[in-house]
PLY file of the C-alpha trace (Angstrom):
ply
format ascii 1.0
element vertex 96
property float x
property float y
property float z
element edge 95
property int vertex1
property int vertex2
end_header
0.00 0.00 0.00
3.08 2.31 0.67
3.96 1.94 -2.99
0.02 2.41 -4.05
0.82 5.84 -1.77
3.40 6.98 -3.55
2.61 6.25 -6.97
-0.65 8.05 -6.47
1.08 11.36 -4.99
3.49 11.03 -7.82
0.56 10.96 -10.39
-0.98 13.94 -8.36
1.95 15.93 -8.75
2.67 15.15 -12.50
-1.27 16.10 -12.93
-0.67 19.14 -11.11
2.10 19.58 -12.97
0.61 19.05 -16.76
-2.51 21.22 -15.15
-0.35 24.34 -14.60
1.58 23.99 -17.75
-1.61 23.76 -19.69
-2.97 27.01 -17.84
-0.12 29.04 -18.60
0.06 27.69 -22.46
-3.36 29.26 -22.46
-2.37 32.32 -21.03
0.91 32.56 -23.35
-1.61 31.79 -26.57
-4.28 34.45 -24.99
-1.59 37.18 -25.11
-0.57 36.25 -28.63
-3.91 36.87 -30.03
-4.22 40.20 -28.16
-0.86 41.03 -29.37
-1.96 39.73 -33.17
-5.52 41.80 -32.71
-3.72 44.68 -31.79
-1.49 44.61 -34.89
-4.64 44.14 -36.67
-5.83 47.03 -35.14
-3.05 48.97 -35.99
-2.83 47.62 -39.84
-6.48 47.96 -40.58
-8.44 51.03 -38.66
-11.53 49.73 -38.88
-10.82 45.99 -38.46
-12.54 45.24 -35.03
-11.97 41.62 -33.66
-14.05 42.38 -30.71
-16.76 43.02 -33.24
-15.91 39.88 -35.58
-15.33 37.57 -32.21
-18.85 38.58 -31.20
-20.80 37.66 -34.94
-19.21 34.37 -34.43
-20.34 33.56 -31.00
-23.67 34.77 -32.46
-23.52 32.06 -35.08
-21.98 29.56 -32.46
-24.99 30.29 -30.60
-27.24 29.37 -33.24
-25.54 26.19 -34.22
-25.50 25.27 -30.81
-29.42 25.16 -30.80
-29.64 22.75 -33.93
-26.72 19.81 -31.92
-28.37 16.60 -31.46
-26.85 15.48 -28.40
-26.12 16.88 -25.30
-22.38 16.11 -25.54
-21.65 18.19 -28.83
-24.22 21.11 -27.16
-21.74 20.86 -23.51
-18.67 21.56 -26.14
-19.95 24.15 -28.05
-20.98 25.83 -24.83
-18.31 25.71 -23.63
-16.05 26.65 -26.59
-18.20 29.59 -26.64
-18.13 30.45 -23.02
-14.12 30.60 -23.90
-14.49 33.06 -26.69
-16.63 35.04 -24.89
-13.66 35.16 -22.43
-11.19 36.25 -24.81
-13.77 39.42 -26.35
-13.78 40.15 -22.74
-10.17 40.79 -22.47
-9.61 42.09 -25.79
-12.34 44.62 -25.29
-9.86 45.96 -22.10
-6.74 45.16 -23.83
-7.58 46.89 -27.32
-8.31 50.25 -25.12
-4.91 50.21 -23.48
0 1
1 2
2 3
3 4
4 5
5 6
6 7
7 8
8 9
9 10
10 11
11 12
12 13
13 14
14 15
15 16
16 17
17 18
18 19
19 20
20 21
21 22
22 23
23 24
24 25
25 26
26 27
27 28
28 29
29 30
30 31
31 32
32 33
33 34
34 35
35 36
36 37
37 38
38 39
39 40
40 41
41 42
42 43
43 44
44 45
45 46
46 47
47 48
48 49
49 50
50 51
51 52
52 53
53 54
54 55
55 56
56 57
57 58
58 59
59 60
60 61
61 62
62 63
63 64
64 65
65 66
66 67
67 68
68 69
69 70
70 71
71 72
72 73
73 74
74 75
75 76
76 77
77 78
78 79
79 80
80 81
81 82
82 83
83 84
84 85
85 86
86 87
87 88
88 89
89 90
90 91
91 92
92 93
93 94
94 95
């Protein structure tokens, strides 16, 4: 059982681990796309992501209504819920 112990706090800690790398890959690919939307920005005046990011969660929305299963509906949701995130920040980051 000592073993059983230890390779179960080992497998914590590597899933700890591979949690916290996976959070901050998000965070390092969030700031890219603010970075890229604010080159955008820059490249094309009237070019607004917030504005494009918010027709597609408006179509995501609608396509979410016509999944046949509860799964596929969970993962849209949530893939939406995400994006919604991101128009969130941009919408503070773009004003900066």
């Amino acid at each position: 059982t000592k073993k059983l112990r230890e390779e179960t706090f080992n497998k914590m800690t590597t899933d700890e681990q591979v949690s916290e790398s996976v959070k901050k890959n998000i965070e390092d690919m969030k700031l890219t796309i603010i970075n890229y939307c604010k080159d955008l920005k820059k490249i094309c005046k009237y070019f607004n992501p917030v504005d494009e990011l918010n027709s597609l969660i408006k179509y995501l929305n609608f396509e979410c209504k016509t999944c046949t299963t509860i799964e596929a509906k969970n993962l849209l949701d949530e893939f939406i819920n995400d994006i919604q995130k991101l128009v969130d920040e941009l919408s503070v980051k773009l004003k900066e």
